[in-house]
C-alpha positions as CSV (number, residue, x, y, z in Angstrom):
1,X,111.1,79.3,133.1
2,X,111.0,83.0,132.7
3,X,107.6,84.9,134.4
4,X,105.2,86.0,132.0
5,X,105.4,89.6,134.0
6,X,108.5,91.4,136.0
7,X,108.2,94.7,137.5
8,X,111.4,96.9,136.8
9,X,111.7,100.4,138.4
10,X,113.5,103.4,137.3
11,X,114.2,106.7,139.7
12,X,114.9,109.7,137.8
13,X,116.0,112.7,139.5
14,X,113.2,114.8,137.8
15,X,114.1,118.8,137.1
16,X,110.4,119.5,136.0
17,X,109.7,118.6,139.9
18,X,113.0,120.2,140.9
19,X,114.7,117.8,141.0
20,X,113.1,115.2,143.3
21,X,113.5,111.7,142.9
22,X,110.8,109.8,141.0
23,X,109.9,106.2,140.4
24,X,109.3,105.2,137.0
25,X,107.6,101.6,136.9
26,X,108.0,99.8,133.7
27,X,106.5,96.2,133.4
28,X,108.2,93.5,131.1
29,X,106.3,91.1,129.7
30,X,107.3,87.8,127.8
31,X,104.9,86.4,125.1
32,X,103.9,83.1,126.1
33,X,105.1,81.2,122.7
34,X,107.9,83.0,121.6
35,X,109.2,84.7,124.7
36,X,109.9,87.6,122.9
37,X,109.5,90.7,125.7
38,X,108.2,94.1,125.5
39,X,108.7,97.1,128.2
40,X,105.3,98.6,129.4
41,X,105.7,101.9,130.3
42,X,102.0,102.4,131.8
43,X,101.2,106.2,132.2
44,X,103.1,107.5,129.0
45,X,100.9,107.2,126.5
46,X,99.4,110.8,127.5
47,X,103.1,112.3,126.4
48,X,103.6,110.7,123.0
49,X,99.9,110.5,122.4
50,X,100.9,113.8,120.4
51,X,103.4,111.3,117.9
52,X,100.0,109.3,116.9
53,X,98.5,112.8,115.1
54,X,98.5,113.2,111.4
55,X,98.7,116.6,109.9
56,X,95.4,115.9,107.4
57,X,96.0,119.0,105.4
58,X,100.0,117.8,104.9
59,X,98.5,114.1,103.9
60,X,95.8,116.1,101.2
61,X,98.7,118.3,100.3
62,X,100.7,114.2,99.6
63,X,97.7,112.6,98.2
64,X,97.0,115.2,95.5
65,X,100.7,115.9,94.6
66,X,101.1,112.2,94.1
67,X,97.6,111.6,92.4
68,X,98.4,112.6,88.8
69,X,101.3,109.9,88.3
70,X,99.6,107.3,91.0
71,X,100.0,103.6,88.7
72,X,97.5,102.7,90.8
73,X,94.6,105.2,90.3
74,X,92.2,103.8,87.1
75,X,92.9,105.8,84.4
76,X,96.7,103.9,84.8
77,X,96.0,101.1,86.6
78,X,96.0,99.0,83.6
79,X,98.9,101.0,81.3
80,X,100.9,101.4,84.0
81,X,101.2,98.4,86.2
82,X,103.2,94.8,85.3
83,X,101.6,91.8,84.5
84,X,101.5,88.1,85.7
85,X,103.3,85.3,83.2
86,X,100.7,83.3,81.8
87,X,101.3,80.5,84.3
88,X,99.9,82.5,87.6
89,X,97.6,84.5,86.0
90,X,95.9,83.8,82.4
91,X,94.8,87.4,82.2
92,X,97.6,88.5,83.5
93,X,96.4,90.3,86.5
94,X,93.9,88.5,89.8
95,X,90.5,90.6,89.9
96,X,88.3,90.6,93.1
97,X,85.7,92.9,93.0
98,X,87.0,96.6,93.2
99,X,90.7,94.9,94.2
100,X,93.5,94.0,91.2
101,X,96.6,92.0,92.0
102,X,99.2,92.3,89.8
103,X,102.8,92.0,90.1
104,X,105.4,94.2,92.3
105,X,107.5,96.3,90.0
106,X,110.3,95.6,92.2
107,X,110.2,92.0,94.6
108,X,110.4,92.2,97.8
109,X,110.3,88.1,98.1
110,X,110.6,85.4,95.6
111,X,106.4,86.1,94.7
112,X,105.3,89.4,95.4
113,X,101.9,90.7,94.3
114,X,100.5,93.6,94.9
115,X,96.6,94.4,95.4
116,X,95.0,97.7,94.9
117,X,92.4,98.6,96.9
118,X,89.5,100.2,95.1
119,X,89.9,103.3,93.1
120,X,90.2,105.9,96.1
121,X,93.6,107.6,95.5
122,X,93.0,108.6,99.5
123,X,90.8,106.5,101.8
124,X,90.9,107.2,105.4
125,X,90.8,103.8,107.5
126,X,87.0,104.3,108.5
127,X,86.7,104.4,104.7
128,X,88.1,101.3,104.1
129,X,85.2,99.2,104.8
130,X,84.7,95.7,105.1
131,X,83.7,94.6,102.1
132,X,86.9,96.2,100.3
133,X,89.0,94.5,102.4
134,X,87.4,91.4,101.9
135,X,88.2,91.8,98.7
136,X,91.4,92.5,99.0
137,X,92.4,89.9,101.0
138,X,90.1,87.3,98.7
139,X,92.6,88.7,95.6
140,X,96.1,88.4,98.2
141,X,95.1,84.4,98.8
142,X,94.6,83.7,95.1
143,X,97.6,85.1,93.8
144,X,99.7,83.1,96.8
145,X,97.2,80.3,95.4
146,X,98.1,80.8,92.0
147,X,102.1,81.1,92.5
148,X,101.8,78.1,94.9
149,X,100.3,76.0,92.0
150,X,103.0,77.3,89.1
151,X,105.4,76.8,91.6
152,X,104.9,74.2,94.3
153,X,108.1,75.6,96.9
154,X,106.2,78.4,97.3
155,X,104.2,77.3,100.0
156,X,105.3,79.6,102.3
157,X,102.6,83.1,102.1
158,X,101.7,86.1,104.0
159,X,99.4,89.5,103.0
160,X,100.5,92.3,104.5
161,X,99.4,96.5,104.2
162,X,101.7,99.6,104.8
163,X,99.3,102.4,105.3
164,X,100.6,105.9,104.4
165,X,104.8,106.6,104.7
166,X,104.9,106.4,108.7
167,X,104.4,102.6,107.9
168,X,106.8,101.8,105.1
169,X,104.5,103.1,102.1
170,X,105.6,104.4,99.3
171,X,102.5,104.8,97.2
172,X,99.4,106.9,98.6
173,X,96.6,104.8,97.5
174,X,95.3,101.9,99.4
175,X,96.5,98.8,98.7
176,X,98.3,95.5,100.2
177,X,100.7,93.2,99.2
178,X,101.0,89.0,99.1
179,X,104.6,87.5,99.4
180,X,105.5,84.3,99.2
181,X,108.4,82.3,99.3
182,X,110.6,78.5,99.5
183,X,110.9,79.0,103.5
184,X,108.9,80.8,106.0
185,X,109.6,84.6,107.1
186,X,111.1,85.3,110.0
187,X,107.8,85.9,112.9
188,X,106.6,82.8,110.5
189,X,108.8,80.7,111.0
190,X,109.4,81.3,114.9
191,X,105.5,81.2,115.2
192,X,104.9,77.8,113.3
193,X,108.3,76.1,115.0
194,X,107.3,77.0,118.4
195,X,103.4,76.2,117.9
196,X,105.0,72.8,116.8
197,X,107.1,72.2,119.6
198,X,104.2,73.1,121.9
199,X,102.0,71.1,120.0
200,X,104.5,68.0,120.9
201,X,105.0,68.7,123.9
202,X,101.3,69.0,125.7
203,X,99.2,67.3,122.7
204,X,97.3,70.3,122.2
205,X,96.5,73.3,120.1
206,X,98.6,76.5,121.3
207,X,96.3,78.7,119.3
208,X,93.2,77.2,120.8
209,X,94.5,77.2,124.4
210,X,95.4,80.6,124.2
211,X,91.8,81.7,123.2
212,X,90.7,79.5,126.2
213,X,93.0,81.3,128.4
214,X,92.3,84.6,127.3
215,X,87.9,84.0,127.6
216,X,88.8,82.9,131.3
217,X,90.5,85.5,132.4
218,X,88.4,88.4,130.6
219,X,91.2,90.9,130.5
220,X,92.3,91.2,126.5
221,X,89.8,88.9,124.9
222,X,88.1,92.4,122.4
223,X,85.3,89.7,120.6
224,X,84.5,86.5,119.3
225,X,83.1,85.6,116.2
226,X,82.0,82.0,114.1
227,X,85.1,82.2,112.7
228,X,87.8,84.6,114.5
229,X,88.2,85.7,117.6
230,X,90.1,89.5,118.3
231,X,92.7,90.1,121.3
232,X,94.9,92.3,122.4
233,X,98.4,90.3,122.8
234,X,99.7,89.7,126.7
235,X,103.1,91.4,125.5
236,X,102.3,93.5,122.2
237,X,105.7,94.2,120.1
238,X,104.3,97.4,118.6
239,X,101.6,99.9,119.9
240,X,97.6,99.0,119.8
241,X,98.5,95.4,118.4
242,X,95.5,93.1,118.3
243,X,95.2,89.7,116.8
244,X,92.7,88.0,114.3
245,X,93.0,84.5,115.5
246,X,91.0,82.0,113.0
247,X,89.4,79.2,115.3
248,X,90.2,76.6,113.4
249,X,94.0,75.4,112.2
250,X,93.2,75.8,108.0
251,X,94.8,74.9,104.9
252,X,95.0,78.7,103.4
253,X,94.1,77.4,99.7
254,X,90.7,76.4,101.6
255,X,89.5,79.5,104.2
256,X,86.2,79.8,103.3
257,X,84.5,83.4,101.9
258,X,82.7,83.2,105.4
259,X,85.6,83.0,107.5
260,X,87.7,85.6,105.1
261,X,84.5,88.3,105.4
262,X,84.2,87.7,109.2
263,X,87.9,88.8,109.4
264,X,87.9,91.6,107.0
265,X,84.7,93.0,109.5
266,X,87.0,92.6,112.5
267,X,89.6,94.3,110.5
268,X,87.4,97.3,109.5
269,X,86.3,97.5,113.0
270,X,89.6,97.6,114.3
271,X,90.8,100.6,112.2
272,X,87.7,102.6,113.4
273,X,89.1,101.7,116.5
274,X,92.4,103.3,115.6
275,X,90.8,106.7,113.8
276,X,88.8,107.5,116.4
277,X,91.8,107.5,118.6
278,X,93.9,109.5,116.3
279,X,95.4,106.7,114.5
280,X,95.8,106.8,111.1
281,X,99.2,104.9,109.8
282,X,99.0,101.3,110.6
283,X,100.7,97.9,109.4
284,X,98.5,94.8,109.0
285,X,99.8,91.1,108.5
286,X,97.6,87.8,107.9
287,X,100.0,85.3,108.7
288,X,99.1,81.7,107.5
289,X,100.5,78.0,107.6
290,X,101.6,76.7,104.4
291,X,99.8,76.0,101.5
292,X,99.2,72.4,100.8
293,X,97.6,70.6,104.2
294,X,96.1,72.4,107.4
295,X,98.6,72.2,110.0
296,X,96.8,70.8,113.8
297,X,99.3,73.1,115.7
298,X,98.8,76.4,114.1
299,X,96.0,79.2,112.8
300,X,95.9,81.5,110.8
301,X,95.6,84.6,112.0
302,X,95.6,88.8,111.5
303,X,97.6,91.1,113.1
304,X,97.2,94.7,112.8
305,X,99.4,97.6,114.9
306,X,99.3,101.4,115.1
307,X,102.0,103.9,113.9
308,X,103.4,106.9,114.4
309,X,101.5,110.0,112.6
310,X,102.5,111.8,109.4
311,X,103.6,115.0,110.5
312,X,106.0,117.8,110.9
313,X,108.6,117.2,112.4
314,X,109.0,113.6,111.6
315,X,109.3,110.9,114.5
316,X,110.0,107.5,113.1
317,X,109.1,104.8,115.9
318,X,111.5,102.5,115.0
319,X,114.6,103.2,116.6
320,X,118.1,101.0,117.7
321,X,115.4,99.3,120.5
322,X,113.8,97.5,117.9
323,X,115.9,97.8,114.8
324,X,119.1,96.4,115.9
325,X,118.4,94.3,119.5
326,X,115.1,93.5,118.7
327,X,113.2,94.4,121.6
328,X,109.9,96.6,122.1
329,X,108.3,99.1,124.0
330,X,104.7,100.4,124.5
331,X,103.0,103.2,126.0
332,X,99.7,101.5,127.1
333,X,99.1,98.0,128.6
334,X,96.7,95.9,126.1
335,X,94.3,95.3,128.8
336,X,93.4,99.3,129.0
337,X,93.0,99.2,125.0
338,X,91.2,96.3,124.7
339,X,88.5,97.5,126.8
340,X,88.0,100.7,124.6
341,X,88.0,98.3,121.2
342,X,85.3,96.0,122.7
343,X,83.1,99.0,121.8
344,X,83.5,98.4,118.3
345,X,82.1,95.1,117.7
């Protein structure tokens, strides 16, 4: 069985130290369920931190070039976007407050709805507030629920947010996305098969024993609500990653408004978190069972990480570690950020 932690060294003959030699420690770790593994390169983070900084005049310069043909703004919002068949949605688009779902111009998945978030053609992430994403995420499940029903293969969902081009968005304004499809997605799949095989195998909740793992030993464990419970993973694949994790295994077509607010406040919190440590571009995935039955060996659960900044000159952070051998690297171990994101809640 592979160690959950190895200590690798590095020695660099270092010019800016004329040349003497210098021990670089990097720590791999292995995620518990999916054995995935991640370097941890503890001490960097103070030399990229630099990477994380968004130029806000450049992204006010974007937001107002970009307003005046925006589908998403209101004056366009409902000229300018598609609309659901009849089937899915009656009134041909899902309405949730200040949130719309409506269909992706172009699919990335067999269902793909979009959901706009509020009327803000530029929200910063302390600006996007619970109760908007709460909404938005209320609009993401009924459109999965509402393709699941037209068409039962779907049962197979996820809502996930690009925020700002750093993190694969195309479109300024706020807004997420549901997909759904006949077979799970990729960290889905591996997720649900492994939970299964670790439900078989010890007759017990891998989910729920991980929360019970992470209260005992104090160290990534960020807070704990009714409903959700927030961590920073043991071996995060991209920077600042913290989980959602619901506290109960749940059919998706039956989380409750309760459960759905207590994890849109955790979310909220989460990207204060991230602003007020220079963050702004960030990815966000709720990652569910399928639709249909709650499944004993898996929850729900949010996942949220940190991206590089919008600015000149560009640094994308995914590079040929993580595009092509699928391996990842971080600049800070979870347990340091975890302890600054327990101030939040």
């Amino acid at each position: 069985m592979t160690p959950l932690k190895q200590v690798r060294k590095v020695v660099v003959l270092n010019p800016l130290k004329g040349f003497e030699a210098e021990e670089q420690v990097l720590e791999r770790r292995f995620d518990p369920l999916t054995e995935q593994s991640t370097f941890v390169a503890r001490g960097r983070l103070n030399y990229v931190r630099h990477f994380f900084d968004t130029d806000r005049a450049l992204l006010t310069k974007l937001a107002e070039s970009s307003k005046p043909n925006c589908p998403f703004c209101p004056d366009r919002v409902e000229l300018s976007t598609p609309k659901f068949p009849e089937a899915i949605a009656p009134a041909g688009r899902i309405k949730v407050g200040r949130c719309i779902a409506l269909p992706s111009l172009h699919a990335h998945a067999d269902f793909n709805a979009v959901i706009v978030l509020g009327s803000s053609h530029l929200a910063y992430p302390k600006e996007l507030e619970a109760d908007l994403i709460a909404e938005g995420l209320q609009a993401g499940l009924e459109a999965l629920k509402a393709a699941w029903r037209a068409d039962s293969e779907l049962t197979y969902g996820v809502v996930i947010m690009n925020y700002l081009p750093p993190a694969g968005s195309s479109i300024i304004h706020p807004h997420m996305q549901a997909l759904s499809s006949n077979v799970p997605f990729n960290l889905q799949r591996l997720l649900l098969s492994r939970s299964y095989k670790h439900y078989l195998k010890a007759s017990k909740n891998y989910w729920l024993d991980l929360l019970e793992r992470e209260r005992e030993a104090r160290e990534r464990l960020i807070a704990e609500g009714s409903y959700v419970a927030w961590l920073a993973p043991l071996a995060p694949l991209r920077f600042f990653e913290v989980w959602g994790v619901f506290k109960e295994p749940l059919d998706p077509s039956k989380i409750g408004s309760e459960a759905l607010r207590e994890a849109a406040e955790g979310v909220s919190k989460i990207l204060s978190f991230y602003e007020d440590e220079g963050i702004l571009c960030f990815n966000m995935a709720l990652i569910l069972p399928p639709f249909g039955s709650a499944q004993a060996f898996f929850n729900p659960q949010v996942r949220l990480c940190a991206r590089l900044g919008l600015s000149q000159p560009f640094l994308n952070d995914f590079w040929a570690l993580a595009a092509l051998l699928m391996e990842s690297e971080v600049f800070e171990a979870p347990e340091d950020y975890a302890a600054r994101a327990k101030r939040y809640f």
